[in-house]
BAFI-3210 file (N, C-alpha, C; in Angstrom, 3 decimals, decimal comma, padded with zeros to 6 digits):
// residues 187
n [1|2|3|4|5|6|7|8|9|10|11|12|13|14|15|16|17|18|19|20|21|22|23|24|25|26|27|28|29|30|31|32|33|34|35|36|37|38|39|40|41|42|43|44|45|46|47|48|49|50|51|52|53|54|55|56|57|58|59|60|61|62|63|64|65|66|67|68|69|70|71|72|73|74|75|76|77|78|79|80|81|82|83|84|85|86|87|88|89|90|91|92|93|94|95|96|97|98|99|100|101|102|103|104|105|106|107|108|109|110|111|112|113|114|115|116|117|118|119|120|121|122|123|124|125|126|127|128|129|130|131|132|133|134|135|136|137|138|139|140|141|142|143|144|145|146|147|148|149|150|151|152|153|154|155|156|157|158|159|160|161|162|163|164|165|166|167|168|169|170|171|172|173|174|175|176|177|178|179|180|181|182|183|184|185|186|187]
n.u [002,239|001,763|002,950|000,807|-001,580|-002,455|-002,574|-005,353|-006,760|-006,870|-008,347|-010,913|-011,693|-011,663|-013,496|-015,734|-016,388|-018,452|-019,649|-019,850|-018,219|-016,051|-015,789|-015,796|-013,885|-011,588|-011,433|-011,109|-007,789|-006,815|-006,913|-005,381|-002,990|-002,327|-000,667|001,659|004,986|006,023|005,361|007,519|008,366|008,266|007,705|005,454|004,026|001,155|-000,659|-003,353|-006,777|-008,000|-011,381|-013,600|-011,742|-011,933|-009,818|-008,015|-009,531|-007,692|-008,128|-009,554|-006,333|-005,303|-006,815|-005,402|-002,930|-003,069|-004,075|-002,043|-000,107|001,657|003,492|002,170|002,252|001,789|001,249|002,018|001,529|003,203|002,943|004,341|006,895|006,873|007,625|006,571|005,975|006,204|004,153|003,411|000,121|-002,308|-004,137|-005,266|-005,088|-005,483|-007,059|-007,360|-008,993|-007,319|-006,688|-006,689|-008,333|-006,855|-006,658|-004,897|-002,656|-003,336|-001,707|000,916|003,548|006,421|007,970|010,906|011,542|013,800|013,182|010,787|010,204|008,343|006,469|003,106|001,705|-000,276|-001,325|-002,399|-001,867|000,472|003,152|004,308|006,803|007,020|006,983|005,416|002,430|001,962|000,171|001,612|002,844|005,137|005,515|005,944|008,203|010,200|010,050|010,526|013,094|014,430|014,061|015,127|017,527|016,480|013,859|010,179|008,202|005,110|002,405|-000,913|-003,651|-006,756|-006,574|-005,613|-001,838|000,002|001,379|004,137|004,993|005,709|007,366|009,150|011,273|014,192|014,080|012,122|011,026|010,328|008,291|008,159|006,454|003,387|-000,207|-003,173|-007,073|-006,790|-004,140|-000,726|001,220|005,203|008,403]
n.v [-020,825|-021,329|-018,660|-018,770|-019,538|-018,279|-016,111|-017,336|-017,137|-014,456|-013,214|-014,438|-013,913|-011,161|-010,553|-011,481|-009,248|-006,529|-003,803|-001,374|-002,402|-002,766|001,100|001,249|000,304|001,028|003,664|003,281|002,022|004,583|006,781|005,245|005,361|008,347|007,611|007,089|007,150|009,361|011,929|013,970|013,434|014,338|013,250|011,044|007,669|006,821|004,135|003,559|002,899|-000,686|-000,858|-003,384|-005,169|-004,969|-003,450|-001,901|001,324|004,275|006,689|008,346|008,165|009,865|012,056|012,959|013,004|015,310|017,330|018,154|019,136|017,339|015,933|014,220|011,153|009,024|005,768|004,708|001,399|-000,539|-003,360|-004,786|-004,642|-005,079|-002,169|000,365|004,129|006,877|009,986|013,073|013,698|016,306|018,674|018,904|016,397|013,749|010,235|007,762|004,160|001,456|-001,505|-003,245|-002,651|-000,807|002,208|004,940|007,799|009,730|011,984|014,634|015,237|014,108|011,866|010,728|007,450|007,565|009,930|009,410|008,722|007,546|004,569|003,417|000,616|-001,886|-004,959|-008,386|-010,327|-010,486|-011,386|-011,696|-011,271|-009,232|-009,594|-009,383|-010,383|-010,067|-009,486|-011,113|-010,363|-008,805|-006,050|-003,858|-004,925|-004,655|-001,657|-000,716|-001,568|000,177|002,223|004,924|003,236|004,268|004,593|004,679|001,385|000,893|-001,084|-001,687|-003,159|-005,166|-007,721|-009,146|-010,049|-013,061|-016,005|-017,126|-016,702|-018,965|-019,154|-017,311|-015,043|-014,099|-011,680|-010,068|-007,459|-006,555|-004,863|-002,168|-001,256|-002,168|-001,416|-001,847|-002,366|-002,641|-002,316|-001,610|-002,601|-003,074|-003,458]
n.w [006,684|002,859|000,787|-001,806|-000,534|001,694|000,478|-000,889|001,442|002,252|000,103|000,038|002,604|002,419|000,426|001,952|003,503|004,032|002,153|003,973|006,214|005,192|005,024|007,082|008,881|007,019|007,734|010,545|010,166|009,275|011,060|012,866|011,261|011,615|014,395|013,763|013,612|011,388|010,478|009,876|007,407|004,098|001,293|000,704|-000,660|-001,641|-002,466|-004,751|-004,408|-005,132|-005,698|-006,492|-005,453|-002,634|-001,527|001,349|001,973|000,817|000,632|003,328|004,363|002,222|002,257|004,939|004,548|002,530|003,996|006,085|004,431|002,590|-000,147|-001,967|-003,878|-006,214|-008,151|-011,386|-013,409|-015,360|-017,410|-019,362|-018,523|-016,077|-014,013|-011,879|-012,429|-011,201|-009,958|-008,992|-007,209|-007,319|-007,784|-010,048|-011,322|-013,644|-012,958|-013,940|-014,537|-015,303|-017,679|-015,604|-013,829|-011,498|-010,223|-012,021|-012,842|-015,233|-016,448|-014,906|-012,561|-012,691|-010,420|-009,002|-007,702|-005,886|-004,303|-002,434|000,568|002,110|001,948|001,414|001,457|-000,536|000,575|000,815|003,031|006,180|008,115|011,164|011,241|009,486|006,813|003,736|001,738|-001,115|-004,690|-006,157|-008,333|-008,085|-008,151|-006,234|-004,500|-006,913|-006,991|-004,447|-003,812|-005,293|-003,823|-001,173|001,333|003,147|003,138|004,054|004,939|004,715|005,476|005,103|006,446|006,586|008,234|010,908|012,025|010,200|011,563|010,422|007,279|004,801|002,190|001,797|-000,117|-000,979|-002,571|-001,786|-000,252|003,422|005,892|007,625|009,646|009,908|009,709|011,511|011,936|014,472|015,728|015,622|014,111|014,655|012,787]
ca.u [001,567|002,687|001,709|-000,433|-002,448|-002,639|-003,637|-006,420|-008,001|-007,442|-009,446|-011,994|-012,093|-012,192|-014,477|-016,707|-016,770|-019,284|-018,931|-019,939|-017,370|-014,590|-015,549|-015,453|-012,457|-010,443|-011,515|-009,922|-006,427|-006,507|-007,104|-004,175|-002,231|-002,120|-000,054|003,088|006,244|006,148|005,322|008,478|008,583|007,348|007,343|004,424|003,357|000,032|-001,863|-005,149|-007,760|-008,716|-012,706|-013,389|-010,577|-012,338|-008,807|-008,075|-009,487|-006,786|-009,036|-008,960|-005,227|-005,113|-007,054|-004,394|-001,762|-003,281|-004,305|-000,458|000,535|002,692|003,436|001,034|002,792|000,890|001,672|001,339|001,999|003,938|002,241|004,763|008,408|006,509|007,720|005,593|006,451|005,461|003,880|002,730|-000,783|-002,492|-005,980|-005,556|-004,500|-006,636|-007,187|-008,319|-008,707|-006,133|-006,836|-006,499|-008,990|-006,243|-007,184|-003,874|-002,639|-003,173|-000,732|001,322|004,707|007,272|008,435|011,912|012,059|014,678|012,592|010,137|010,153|007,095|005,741|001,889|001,779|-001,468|-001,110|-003,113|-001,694|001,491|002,941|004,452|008,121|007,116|006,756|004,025|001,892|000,941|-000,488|002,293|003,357|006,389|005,645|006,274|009,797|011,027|009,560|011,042|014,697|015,279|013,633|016,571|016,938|015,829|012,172|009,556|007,276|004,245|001,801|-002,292|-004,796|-007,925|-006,348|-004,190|-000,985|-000,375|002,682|005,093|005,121|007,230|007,860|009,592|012,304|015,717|013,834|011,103|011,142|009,770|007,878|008,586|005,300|001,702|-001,497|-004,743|-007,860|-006,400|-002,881|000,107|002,717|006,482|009,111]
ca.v [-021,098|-020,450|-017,338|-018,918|-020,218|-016,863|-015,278|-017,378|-017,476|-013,184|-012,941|-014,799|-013,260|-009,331|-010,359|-011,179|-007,554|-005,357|-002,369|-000,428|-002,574|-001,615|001,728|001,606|-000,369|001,713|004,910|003,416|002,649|005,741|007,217|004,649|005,999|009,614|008,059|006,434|008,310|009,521|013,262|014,842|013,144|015,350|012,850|009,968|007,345|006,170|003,166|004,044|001,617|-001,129|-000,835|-003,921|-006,169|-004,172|-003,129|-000,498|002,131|004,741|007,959|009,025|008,787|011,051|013,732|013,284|013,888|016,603|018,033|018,378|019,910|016,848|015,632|012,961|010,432|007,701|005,156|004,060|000,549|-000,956|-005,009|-005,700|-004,258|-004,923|-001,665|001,406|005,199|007,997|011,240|014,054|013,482|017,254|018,918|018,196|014,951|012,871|009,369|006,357|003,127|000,775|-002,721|-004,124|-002,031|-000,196|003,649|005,243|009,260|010,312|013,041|014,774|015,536|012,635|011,863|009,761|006,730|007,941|010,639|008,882|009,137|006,898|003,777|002,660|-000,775|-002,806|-006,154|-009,621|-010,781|-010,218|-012,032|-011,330|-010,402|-007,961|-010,214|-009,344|-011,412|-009,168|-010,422|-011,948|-010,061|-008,066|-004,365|-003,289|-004,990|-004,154|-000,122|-000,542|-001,991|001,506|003,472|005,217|002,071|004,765|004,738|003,445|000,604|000,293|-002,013|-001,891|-004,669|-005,290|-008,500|-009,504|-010,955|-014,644|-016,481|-017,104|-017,014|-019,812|-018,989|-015,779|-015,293|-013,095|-010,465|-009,273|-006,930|-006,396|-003,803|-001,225|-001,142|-002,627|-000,417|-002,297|-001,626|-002,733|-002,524|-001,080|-003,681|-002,247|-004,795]
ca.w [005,428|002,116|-000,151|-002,438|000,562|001,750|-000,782|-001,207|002,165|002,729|-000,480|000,979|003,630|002,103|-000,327|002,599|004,147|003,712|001,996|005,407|006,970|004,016|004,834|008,238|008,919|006,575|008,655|011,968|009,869|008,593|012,517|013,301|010,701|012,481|015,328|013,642|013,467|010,258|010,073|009,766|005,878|002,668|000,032|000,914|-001,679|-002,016|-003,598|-005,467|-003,943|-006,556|-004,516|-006,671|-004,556|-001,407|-000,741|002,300|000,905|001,104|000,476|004,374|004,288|000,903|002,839|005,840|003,847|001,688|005,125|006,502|003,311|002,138|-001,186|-002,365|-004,891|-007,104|-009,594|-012,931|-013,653|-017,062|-016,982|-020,048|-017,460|-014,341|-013,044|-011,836|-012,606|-010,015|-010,440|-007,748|-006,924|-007,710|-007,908|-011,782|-012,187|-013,884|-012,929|-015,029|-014,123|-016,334|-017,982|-014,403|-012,721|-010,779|-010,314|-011,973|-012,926|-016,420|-016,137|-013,556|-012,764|-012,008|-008,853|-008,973|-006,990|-004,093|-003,419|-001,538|001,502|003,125|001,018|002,272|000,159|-000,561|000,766|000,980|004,231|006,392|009,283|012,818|010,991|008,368|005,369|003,515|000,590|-002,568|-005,358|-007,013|-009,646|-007,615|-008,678|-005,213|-004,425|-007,349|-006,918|-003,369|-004,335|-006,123|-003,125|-000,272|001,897|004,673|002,707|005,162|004,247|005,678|005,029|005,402|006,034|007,172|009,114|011,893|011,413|010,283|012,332|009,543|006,095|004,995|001,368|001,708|-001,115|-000,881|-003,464|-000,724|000,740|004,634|005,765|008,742|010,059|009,295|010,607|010,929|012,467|015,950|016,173|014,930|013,664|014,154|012,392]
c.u [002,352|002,007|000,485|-001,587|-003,044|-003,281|-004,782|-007,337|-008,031|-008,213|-010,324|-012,594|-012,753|-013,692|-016,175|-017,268|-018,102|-018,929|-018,772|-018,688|-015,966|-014,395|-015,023|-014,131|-010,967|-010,021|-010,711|-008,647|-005,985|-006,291|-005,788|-002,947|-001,139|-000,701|001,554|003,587|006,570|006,088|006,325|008,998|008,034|007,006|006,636|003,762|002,134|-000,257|-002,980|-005,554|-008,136|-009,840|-012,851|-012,859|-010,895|-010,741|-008,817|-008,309|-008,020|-007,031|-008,705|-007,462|-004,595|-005,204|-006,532|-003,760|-001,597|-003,311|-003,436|000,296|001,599|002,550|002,900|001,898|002,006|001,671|001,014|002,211|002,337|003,890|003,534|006,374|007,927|007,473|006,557|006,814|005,583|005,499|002,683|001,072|-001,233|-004,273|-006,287|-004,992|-005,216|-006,418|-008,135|-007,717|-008,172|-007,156|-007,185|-007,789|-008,213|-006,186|-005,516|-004,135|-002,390|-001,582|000,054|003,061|005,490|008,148|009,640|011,816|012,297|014,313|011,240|010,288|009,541|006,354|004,178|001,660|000,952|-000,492|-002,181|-003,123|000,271|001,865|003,856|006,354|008,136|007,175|005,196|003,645|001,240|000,476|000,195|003,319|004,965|006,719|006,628|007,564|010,524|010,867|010,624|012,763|015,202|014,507|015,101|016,124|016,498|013,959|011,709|008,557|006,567|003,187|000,040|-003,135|-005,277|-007,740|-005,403|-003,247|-000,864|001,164|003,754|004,328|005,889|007,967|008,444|010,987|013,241|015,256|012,970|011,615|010,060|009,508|008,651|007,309|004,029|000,476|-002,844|-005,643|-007,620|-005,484|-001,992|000,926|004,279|007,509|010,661]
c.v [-020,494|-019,310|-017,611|-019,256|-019,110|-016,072|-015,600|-017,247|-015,788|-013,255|-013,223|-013,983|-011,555|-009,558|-010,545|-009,758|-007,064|-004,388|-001,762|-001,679|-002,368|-000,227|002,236|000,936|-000,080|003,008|004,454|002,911|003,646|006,479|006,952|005,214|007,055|009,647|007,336|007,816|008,691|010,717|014,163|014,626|014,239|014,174|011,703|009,293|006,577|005,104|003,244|002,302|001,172|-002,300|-002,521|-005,535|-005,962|-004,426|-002,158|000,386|003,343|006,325|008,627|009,563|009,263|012,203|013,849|013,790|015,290|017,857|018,757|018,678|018,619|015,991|013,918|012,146|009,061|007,273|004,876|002,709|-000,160|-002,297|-005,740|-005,801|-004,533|-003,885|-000,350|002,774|006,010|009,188|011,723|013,967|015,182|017,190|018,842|016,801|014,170|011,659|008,686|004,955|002,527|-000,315|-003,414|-003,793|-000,947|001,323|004,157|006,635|008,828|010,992|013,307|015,161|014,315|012,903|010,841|008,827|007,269|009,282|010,579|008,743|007,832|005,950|003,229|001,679|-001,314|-004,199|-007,058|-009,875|-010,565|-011,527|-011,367|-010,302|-009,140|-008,589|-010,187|-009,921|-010,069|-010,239|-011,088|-011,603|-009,134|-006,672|-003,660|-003,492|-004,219|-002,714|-000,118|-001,009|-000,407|002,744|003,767|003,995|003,066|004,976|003,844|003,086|000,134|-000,046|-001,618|-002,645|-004,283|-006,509|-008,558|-010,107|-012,288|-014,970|-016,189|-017,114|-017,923|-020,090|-018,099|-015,972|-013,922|-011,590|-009,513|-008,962|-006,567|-005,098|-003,109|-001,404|-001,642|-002,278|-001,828|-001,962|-001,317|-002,887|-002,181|-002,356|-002,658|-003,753|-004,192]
c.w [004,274|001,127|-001,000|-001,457|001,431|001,222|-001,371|000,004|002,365|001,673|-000,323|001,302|003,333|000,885|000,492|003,373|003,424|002,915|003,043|006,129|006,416|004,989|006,425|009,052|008,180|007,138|009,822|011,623|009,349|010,185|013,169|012,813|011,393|013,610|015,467|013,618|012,231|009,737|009,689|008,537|005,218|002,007|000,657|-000,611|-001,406|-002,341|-003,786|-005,319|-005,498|-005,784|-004,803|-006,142|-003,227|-000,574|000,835|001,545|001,659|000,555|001,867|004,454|003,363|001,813|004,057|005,158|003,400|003,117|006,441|005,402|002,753|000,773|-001,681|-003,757|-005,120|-008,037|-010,357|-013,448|-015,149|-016,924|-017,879|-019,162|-016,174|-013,255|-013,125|-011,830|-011,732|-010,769|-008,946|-007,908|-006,987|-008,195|-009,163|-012,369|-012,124|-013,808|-013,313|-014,512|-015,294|-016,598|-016,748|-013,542|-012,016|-011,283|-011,231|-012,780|-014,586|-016,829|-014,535|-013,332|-011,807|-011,126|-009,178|-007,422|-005,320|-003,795|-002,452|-001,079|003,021|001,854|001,942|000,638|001,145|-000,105|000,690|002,721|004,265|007,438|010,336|012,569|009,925|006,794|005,218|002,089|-000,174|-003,272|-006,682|-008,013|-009,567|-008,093|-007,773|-004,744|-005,577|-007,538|-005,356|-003,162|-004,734|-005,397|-002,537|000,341|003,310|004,570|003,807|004,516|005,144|005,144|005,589|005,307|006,999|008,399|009,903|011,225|011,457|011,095|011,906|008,021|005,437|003,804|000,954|000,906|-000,828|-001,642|-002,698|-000,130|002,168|004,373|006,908|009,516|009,106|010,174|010,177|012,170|013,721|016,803|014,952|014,707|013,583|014,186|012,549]
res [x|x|x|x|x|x|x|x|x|x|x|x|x|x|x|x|x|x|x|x|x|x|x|x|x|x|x|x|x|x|x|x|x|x|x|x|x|x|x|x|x|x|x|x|x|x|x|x|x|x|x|x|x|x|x|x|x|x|x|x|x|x|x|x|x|x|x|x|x|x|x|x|x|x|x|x|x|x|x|x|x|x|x|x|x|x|x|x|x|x|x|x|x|x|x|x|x|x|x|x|x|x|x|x|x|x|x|x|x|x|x|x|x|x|x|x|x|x|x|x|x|x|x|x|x|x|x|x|x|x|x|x|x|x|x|x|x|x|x|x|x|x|x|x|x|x|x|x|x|x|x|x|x|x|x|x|x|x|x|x|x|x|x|x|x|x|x|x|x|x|x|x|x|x|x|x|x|x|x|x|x|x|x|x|x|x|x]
***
């Protein structure tokens, strides 16, 4: 299928969830989380749930992180440059939701790029090779173009994977892994 086609039937689909099934379906990839290979990183980036979109929420795997002492990184997105700027996630950093809805840091101290480490990127839908469907606008490639290419990208959904994707363009980038409630994806 191709992305737009995608992207309309996972919304669908998440907009049918529950909340109690949001919350509980984000608890066992967060559980899943725990048992990739990934601990021996510091720098981990985030995406602030936008509830709204009944994304993954990505609250459990905050208080992993926080809970292995490792450095929590968030963005702040620029709609007119479509790129995002990072800043350390911290017991004072105030978050406001933007124009978009999307939770983002007030303040904070900036994190460069190639020191990330571990990307967990929102998705729509993925499929069986590691191509995954956002929502169009290409924040994330181009945030992930100017990561180390040893950054790992891993992906979170509420669904299985689809076969192929069959509009996949030279600018996307794949993931490394995709956690969902019932299986690890390694690409």
């Amino acid at each position: 299928m191709k992305k737009s086609e995608l992207r309309a039937i996972y919304k669908t689909l998440r907009k049918e969830l529950s909340l109690k099934d949001v919350d509980d379906l984000s608890l066992q990839i967060a559980n899943s989380v725990l048992k990739l290979p990934i601990w021996e990183h510091s720098f981990f980036h985030v995406f602030l749930t936008i509830e709204s979109l009944k994304e993954v929420l990505t609250e459990p795997i905050i208080s992993i992180l926080s809970g292995k002492d490792k450095h929590i990184v968030v963005s702040k997105s620029d709609f007119k440059t479509r790129t995002m700027s990072h800043v350390l996630l911290q017991d004072n950093t105030i978050l406001k939701p933007n124009s978009w809805n999307i939770p983002e840091p007030e303040n904070g101290i900036s994190i460069n790029d190639t020191q990330i480490e571990v990307v967990f990127l929102p998705l729509v839908a993925f499929d069986k090779t590691g191509n995954r469907v956002g929502y169009g606008k290409g924040f994330y490639d181009a945030f992930l173009k100017n990561c180390s290419k040893d950054t790992l990208k891993i992906g979170l959904s509420f669904f299985e994977a689809e076969t192929v994707i069959h509009d996949v363009e030279l600018h996307d980038v794949p993931l490394d892994y995709c956690v969902t409630p019932n299986k690890i994806y390694t690409f």
